[in-house]
N, CA, C and O of each residue as an XYZ file, in Angstrom:
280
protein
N     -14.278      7.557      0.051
C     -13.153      6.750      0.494
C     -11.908      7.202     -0.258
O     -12.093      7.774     -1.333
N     -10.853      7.044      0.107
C      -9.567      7.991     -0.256
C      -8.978      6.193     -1.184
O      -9.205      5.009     -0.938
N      -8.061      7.034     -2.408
C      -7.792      6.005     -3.265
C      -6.493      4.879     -2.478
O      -6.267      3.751     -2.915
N      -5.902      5.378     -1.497
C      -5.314      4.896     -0.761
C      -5.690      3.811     -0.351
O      -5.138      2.827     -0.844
N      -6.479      3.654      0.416
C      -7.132      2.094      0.919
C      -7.492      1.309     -0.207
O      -6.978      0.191     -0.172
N      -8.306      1.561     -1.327
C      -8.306      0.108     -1.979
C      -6.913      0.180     -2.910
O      -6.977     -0.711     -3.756
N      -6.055      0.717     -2.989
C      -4.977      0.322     -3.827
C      -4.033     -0.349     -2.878
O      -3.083     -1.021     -3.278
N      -4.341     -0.133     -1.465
C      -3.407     -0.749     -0.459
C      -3.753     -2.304     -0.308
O      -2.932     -3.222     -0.304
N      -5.766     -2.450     -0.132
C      -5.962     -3.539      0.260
C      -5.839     -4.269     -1.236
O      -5.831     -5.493     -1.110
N      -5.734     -3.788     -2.727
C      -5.855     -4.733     -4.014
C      -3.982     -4.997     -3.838
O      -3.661     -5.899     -4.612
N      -2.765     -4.459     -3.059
C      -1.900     -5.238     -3.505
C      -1.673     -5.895     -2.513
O      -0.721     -6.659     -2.673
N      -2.410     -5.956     -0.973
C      -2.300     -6.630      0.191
C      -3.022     -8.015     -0.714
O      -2.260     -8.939     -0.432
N      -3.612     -8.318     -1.219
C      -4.610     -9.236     -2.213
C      -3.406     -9.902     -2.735
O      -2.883    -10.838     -2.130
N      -2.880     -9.361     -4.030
C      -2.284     -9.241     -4.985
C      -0.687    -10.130     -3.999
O      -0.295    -11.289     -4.128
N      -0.260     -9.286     -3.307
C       0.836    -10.430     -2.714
C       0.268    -11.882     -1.891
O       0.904    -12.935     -1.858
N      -0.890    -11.681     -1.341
C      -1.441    -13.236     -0.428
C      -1.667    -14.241     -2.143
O      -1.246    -15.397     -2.112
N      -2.207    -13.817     -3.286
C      -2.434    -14.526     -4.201
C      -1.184    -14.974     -4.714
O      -1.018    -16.192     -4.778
N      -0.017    -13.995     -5.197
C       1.215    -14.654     -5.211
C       1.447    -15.520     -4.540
O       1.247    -16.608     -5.081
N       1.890    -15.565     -3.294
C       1.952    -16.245     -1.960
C       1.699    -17.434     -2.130
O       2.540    -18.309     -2.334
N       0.389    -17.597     -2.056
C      -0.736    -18.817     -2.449
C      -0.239    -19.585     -3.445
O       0.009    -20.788     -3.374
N      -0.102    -18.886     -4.352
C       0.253    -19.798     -5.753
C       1.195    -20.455     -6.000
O       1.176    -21.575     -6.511
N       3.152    -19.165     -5.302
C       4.002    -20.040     -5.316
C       3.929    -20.972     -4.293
O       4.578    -22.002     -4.477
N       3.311    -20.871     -3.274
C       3.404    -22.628     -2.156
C       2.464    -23.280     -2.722
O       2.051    -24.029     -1.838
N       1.507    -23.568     -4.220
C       0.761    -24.741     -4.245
C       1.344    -25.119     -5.762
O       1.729    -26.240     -6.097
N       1.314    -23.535     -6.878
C       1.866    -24.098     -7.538
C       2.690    -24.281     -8.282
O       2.686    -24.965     -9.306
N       3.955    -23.305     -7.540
C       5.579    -22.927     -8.174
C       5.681    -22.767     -9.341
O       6.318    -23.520    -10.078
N       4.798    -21.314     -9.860
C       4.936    -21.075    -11.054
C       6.209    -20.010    -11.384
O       6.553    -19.690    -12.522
N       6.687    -19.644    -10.414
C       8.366    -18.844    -10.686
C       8.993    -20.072     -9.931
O       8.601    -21.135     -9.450
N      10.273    -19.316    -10.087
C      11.489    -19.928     -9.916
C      11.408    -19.069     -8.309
O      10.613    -18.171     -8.034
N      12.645    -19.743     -7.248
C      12.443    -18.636     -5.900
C      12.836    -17.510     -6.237
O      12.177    -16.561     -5.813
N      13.985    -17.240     -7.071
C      14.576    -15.691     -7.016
C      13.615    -14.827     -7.505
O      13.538    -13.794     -6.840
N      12.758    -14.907     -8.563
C      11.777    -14.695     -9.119
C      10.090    -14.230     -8.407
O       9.152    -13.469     -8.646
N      10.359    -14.895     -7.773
C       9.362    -15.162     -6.690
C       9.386    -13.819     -5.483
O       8.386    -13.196     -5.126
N      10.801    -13.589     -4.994
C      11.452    -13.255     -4.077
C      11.195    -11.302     -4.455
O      10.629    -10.408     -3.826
N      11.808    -11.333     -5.539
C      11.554    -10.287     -6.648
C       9.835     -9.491     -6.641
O       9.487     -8.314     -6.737
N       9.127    -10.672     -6.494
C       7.977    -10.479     -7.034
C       7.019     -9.495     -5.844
O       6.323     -8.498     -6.037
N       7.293    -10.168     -4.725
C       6.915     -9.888     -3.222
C       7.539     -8.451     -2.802
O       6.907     -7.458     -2.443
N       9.136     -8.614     -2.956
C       9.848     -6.925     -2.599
C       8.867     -5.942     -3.680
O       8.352     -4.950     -3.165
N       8.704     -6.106     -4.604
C       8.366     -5.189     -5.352
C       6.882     -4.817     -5.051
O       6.636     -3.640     -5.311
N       5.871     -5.514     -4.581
C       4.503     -5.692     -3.967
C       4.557     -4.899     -2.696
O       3.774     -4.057     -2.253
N       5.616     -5.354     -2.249
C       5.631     -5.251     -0.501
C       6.408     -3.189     -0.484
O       6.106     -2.374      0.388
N       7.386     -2.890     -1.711
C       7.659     -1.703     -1.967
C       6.654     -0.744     -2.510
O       6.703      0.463     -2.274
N       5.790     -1.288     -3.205
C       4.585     -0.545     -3.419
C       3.834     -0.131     -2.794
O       3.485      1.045     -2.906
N       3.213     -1.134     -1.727
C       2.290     -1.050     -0.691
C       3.084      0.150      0.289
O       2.524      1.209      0.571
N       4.247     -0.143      0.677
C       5.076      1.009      1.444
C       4.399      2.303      1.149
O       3.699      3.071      1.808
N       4.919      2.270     -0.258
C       4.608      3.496     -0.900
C       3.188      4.056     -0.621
O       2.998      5.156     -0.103
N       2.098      3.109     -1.054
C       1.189      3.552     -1.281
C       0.279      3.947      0.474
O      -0.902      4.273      0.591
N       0.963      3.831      1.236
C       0.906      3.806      3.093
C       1.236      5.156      3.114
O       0.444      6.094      3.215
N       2.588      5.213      3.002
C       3.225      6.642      3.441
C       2.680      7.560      2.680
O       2.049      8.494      3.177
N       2.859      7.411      1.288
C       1.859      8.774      0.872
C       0.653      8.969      1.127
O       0.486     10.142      1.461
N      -0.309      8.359      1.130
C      -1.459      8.373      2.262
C      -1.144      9.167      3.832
O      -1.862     10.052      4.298
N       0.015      8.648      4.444
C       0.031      9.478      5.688
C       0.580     11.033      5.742
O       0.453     11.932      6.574
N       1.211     10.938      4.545
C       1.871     12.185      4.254
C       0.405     13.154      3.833
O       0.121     14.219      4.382
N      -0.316     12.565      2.860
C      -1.614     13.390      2.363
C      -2.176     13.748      3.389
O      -2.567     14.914      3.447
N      -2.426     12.684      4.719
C      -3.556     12.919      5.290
C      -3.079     13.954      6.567
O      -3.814     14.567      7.342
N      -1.136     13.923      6.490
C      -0.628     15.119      7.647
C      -0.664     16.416      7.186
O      -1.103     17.347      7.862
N      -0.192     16.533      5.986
C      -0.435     17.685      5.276
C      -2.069     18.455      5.511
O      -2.169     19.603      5.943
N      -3.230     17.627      5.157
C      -4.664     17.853      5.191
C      -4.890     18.268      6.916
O      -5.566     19.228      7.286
N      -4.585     17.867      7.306
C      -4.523     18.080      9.129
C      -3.990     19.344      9.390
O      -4.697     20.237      9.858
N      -2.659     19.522      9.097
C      -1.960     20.433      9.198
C      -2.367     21.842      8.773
O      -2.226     22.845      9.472
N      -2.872     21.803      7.579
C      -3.866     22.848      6.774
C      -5.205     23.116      8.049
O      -5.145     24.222      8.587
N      -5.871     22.576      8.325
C      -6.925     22.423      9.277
C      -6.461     23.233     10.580
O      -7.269     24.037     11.045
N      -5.611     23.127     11.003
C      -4.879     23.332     12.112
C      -4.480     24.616     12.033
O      -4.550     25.307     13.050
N      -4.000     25.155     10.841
C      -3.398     26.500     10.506
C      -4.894     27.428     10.190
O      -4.981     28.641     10.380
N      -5.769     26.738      9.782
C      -7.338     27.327      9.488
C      -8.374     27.858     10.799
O      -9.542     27.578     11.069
N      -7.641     28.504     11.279
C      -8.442     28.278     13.081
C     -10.286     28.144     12.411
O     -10.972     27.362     13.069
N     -10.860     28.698     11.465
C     -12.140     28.757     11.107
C     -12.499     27.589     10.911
O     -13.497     27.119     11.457
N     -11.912     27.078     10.282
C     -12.202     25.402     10.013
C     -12.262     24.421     11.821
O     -12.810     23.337     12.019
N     -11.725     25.034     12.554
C     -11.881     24.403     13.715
C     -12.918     24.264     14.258
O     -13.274     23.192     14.747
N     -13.675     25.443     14.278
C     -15.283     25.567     14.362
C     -16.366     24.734     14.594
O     -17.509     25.190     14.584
């Protein structure tokens, strides 16, 4: 399994648990809060696209390999 998926699905986790916590038990302040999610939600970005970038690159290589087509 490529490290991509569980670092995607532990901060897909990681923001629903935030989430959770500030609607039950407002342990930030909102701006704080607000902060907390962009930065979760910028990671996960991250951690998507470079995954698609790895996995076009890996394709692309394949593609240029006519032997590997085989």
């Amino acid at each position: 399994m490529n490290w991509a998926v569980p670092t995607g699905l532990a901060l897909f986790l990681i923001g629903a648990v935030i989430g959770l916590a500030q609607l039950w038990l407002r342990p930030w302040e909102p701006e704080t809060f607000v902060k907390l999610m962009i930065t979760v939600g910028v990671l996960l970005a991250i951690v998507i696209v470079w995954n698609l970038v790895i996995r076009e690159k890996r394709d692309s290589a394949k593609i240029r390999d006519t032997k590997k087509l085989d």
